[in-house]
RODO-2510 file (C-alpha; in nm, 4 decimals, decimal comma):
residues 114
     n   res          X          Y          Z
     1     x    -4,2342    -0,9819    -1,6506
     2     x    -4,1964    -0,7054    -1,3510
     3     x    -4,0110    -0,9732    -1,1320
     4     x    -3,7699    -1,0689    -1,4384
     5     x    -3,7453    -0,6742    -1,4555
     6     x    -3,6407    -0,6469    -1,0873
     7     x    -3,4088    -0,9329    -1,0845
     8     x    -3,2118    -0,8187    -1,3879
     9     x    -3,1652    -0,4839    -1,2024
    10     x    -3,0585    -0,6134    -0,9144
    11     x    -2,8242    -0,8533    -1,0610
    12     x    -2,6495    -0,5597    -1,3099
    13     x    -2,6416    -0,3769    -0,9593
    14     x    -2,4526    -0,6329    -0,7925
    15     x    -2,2227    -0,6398    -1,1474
    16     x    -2,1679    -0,3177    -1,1306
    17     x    -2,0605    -0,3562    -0,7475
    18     x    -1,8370    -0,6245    -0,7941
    19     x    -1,6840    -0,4511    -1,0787
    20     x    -1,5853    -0,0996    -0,8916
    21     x    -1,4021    -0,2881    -0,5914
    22     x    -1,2099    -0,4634    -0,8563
    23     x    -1,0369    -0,1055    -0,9411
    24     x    -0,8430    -0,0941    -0,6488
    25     x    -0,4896    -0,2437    -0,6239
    26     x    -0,3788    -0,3039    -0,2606
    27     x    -0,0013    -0,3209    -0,0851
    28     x     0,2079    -0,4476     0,1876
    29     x     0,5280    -0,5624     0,2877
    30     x     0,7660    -0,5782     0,5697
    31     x     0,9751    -0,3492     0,7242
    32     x     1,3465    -0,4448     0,8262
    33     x     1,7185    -0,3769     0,9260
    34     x     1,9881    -0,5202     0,7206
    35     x     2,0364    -0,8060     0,9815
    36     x     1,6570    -0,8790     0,9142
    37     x     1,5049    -0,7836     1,2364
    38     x     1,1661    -0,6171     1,2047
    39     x     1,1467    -0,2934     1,2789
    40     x     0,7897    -0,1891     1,4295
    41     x     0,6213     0,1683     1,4476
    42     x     0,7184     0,2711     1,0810
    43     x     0,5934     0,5284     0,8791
    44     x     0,5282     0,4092     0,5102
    45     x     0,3491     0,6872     0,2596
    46     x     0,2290     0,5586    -0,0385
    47     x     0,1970     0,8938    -0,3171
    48     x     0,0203     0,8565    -0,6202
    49     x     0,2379     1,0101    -0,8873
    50     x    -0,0715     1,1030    -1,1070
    51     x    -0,3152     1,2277    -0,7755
    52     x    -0,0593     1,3596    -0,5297
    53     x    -0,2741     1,2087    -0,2770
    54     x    -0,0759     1,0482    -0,0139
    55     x    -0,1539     0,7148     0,1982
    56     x     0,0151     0,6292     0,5180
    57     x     0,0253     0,3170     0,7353
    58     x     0,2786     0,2313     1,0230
    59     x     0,4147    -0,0898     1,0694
    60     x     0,3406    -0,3240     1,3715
    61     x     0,4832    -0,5575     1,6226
    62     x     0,5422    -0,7665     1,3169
    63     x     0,7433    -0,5243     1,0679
    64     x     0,4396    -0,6005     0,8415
    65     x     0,2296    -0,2570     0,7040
    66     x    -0,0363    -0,2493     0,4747
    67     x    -0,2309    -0,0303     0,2305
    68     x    -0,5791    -0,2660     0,1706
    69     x    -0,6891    -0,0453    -0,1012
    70     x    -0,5213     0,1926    -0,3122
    71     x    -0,6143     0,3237    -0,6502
    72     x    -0,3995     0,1695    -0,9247
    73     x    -0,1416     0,3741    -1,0587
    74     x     0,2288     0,4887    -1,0233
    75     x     0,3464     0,5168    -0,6576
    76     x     0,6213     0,6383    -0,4689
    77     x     0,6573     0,4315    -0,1173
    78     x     0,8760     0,5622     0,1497
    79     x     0,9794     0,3873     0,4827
    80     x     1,0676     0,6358     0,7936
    81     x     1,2148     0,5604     1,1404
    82     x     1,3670     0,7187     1,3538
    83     x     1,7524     0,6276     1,3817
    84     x     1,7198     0,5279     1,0409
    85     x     1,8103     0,6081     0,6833
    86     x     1,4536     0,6535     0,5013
    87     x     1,4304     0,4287     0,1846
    88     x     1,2236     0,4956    -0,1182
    89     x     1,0759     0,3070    -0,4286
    90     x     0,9783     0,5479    -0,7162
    91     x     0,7699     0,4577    -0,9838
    92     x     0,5803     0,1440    -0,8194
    93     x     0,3045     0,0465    -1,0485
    94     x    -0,0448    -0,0747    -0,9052
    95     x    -0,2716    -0,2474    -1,1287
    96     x    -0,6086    -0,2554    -1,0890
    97     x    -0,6783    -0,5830    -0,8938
    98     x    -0,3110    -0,6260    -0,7990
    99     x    -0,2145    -0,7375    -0,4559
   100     x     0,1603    -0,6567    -0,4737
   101     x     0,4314    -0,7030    -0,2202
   102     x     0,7120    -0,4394    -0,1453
   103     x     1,0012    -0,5235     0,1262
   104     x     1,1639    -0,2411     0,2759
   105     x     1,5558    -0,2988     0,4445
   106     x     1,6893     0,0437     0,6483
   107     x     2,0258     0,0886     0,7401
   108     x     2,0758     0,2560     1,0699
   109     x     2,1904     0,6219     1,0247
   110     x     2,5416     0,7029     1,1387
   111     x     2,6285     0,8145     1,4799
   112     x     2,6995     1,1516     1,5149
   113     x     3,0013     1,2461     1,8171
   114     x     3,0469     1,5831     1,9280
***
């Protein structure tokens, strides 16, 4: 009966386990100019509306940045080079278990002459 015991713990532990990494939601996407070249060495925040708590990841060689485990919730994702015009999504939803996909296209900003 002790064994059966044990074993039924240890399975309701793993349960449990499985269960809590379910919560998260994760993100990624590309990074690009409007010709559709990658850009690499990107900032991209991820803030949770609700939290305030703020994620970052940079793009690499690729254009391709990702967040592997965020909370779900609302989001607002920004994209920031330099030489470019930062672009934002508001109100990105995350749900729990979601592996969702967000492009990102930046215009270059406008030259400035003296």
């Amino acid at each position: 009966m002790r064994k059966v015991m044990i074993v039924a713990a240890v399975l309701l532990g793993l349960f449990l386990t499985v269960n809590a990494f379910g919560q998260d939601a994760s993100l990624s996407g590309t990074v690009a100019d409007i010709s559709g070249g990658v850009i690499s060495n990107t900032t991209v925040t991820a803030t949770n509306d609700n939290t305030g708590v703020v994620s970052a990841a940079v793009t690499n060689t690729a254009g391709v940045y990702s967040f592997p485990r965020l909370m779900f919730g609302v989001y607002t994702v920004k994209a920031e080079q330099t030489g470019f015009q930062p672009k934002t999504f508001t109100k990105v939803t995350l749900l729990a278990g979601q592996q969702a996909r967000l492009n990102f296209q930046l215009e270059v900003t406008g030259v400035v002459t003296n």
